[in-house]
Structures are given as C-alpha cells and as structure tokens.
C-alpha positions as CSV (number, residue, x, y, z in Angstrom):
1,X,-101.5,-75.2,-128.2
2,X,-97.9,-76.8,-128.3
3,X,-97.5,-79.8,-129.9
4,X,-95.2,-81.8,-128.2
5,X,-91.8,-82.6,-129.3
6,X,-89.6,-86.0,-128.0
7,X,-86.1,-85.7,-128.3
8,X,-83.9,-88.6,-127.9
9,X,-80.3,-88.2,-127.0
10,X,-79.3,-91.9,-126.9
11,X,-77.8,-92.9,-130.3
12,X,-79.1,-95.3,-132.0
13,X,-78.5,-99.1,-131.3
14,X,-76.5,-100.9,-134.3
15,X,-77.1,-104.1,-134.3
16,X,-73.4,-106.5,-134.3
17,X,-73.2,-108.0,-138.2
18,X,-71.9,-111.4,-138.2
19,X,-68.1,-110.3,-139.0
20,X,-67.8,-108.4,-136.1
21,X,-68.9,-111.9,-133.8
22,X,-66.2,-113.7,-135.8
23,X,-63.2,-111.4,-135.1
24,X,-64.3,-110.9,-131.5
25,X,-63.9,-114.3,-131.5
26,X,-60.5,-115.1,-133.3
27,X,-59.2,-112.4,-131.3
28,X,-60.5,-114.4,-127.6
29,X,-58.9,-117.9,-129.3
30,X,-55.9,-116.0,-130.3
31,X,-55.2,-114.4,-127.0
32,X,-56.1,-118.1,-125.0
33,X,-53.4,-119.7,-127.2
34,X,-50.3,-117.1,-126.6
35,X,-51.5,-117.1,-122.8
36,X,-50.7,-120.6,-122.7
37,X,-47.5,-120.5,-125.4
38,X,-46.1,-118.4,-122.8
39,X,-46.2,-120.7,-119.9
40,X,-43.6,-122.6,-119.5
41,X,-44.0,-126.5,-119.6
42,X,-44.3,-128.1,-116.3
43,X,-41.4,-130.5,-116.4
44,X,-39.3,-127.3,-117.1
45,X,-40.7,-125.0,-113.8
46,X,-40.0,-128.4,-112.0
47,X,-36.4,-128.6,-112.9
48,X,-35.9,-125.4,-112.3
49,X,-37.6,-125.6,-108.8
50,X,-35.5,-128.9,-107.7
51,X,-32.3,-127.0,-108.9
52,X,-32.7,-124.0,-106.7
53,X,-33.9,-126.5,-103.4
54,X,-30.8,-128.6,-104.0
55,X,-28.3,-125.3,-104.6
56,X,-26.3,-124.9,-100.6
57,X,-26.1,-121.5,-99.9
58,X,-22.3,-119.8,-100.1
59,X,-20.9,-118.0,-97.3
60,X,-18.2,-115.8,-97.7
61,X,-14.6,-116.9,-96.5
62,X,-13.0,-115.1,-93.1
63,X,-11.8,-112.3,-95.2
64,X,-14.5,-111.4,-97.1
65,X,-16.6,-111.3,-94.1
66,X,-14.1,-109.2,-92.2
67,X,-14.4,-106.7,-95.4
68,X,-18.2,-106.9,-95.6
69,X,-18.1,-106.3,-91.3
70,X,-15.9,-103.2,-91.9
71,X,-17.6,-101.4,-95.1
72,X,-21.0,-101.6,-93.0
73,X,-19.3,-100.2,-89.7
74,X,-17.9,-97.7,-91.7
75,X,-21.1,-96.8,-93.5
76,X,-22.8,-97.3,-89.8
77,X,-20.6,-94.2,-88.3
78,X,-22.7,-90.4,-88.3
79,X,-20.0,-89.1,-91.4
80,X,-22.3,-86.1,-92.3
81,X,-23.3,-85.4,-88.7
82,X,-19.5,-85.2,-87.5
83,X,-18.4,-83.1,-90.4
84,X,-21.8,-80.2,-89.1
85,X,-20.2,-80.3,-86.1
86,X,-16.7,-79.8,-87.4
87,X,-18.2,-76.7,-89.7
88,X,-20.1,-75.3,-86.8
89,X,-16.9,-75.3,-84.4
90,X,-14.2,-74.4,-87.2
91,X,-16.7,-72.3,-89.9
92,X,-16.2,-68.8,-90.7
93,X,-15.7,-66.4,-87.9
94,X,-14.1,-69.5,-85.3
95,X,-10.9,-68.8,-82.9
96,X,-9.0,-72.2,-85.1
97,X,-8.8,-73.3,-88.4
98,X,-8.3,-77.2,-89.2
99,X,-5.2,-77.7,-90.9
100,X,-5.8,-81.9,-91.4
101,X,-8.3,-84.2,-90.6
102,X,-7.8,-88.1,-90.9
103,X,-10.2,-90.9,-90.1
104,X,-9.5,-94.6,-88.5
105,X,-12.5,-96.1,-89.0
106,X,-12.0,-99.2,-87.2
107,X,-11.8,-97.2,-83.9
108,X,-14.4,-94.7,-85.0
109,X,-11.8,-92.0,-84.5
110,X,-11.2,-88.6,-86.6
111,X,-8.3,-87.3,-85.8
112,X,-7.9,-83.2,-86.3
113,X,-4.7,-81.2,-86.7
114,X,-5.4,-77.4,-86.6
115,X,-4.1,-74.0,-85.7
116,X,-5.2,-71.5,-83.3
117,X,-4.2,-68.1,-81.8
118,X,-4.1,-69.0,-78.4
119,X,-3.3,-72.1,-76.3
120,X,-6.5,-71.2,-74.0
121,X,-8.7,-71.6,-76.6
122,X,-7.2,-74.7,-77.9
123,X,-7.6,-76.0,-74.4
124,X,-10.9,-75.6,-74.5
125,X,-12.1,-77.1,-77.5
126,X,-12.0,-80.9,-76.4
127,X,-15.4,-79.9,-73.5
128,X,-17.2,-77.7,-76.7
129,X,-16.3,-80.5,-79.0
130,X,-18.2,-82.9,-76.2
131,X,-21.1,-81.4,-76.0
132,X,-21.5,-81.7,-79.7
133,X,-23.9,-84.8,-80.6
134,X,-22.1,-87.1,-82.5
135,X,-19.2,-87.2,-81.0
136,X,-18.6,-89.4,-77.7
137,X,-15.1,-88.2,-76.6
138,X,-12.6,-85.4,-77.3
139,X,-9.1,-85.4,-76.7
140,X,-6.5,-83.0,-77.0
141,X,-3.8,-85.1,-78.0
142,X,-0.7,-82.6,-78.4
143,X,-0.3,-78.9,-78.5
144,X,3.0,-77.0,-79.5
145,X,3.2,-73.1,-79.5
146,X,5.2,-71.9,-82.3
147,X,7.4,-68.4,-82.8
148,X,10.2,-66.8,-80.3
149,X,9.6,-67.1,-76.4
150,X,10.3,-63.2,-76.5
151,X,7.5,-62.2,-78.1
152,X,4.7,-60.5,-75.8
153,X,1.4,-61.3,-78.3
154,X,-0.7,-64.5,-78.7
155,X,1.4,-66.6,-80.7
156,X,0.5,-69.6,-82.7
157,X,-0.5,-72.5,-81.1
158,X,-1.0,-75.8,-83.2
159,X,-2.9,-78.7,-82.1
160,X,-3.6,-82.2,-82.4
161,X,-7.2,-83.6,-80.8
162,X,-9.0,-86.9,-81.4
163,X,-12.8,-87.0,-81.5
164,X,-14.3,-90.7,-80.9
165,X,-17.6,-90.8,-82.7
166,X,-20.8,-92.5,-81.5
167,X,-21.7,-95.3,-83.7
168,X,-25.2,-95.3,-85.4
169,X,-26.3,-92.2,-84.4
C-alpha cells in the first residue's frame, strides 16, 4: 500500500516585520506630501485664470489676413494631382514635351509652354487635357510653327496652353 504524499506548491507565507509597515508607510506620507508640493497654490491658478478671461483676442490686420487667405488657397489647389496629369499626357513616349510650366495661384492657373511635332496634335491637347480630373478648363493660348515654309515634313510647332484647376479637389 502507498502511503500518501501532500505536496504543496504555494510558498510559504512570511509574515510583514514591523520595518517593512514603517517604510510602506513613510513612503505613502512621502508621496501625499510631493502630490500636494506640486500643486500650485490656489490664489496662483486664480490669477492665472482671470488673466487669460480678461486677455481680447488679436486678429490679424488686412494684410496679414490677405497672406493667411492666399497660403491656404494655395495649399487648397490639387498640386500633386495636376502635376499626374501633366506626367501622364507629357511622360515618356508622348507626341510634346513641356518646355516651361508657371503657376498663378491666385487664378488657380498653370500655365504650359511646350513643343510638339505637329500643330494637329497641339490642337488637340486642350479636349485630352479636359477630360483629365483636376483640371476645369484648357486653353490653347498661342501656337507658332517654327523652320522654313519650304519644307514638306512635320515641322516644329511650339505652344502656349493654360489649364484652370479645380479648387479642392
């Protein structure tokens, strides 16, 4: 027959020696007094209440808010959607290349300056310019063909067209 054997996994219950009580405790009274060392006093938080009530707000002059209007237009206009487009229509492998493109912001305009082999292709850029998204209209501004009236070829054909953008798109 098996005698039987208890086993006892818990450890063993130490009983707390008085020392241990007294530096719980001066630790608890220690952290209550820099608790309430850190607050300020409450003359102080009522000062500085009073002083923020009584402070008028500032509003910028005419200029400044003319400046603060036209940084958040700007920032408002679809800058990395119209430059997609531009790479999609004048990337690698397209019939023009851009030769200049400048920006009016407060008319939401980008104005393009490019080169292309043929004046029917430059023609028809403003309607596939269109029906890109962030652009509202497309305009071909100017077109001159350069080299000799002789010559029987496609000759060079620059252009000028302004895109207006859509705002906040």
């Amino acid at each position: 027959m098996l005698k039987p054997l208890a086993i006892d996994f818990a450890p063993t219950r130490r009983s707390v020696r008085p020392a241990g009580w007294l530096a719980s405790g001066a630790g608890a009274v220690l952290l209550a007094v820099a608790g309430f060392a850190w607050l300020p006093p409450a003359h102080v938080e009522a000062s500085h209440m009073t002083e923020a009530s009584q402070r008028q707000r500032v509003l910028p002059d005419g200029d400044s808010a003319q400046a603060v209007d036209m940084a958040v237009r700007e920032l408002n206009l679809p800058w990395l959607a119209v430059l997609d487009a531009l790479n999609s229509e004048f990337g690698p492998g397209a019939d023009a290349v851009l030769l200049q493109v400048d920006t009016d912001v407060r008319r939401a305009i980008v104005r393009l300056e490019g080169a292309a082999n043929d004046a029917a292709v430059v023609q028809s850029y403003p309607a596939r310019l269109r029906a890109l998204g962030p652009i509202a209209e497309a305009t071909l501004v100017g077109q001159e063909v350069r080299g000799d009236a002789q010559s029987h070829h496609s000759r060079p054909v620059r252009f000028v067209i302004e895109l207006r953008m859509r705002e906040g798109t």
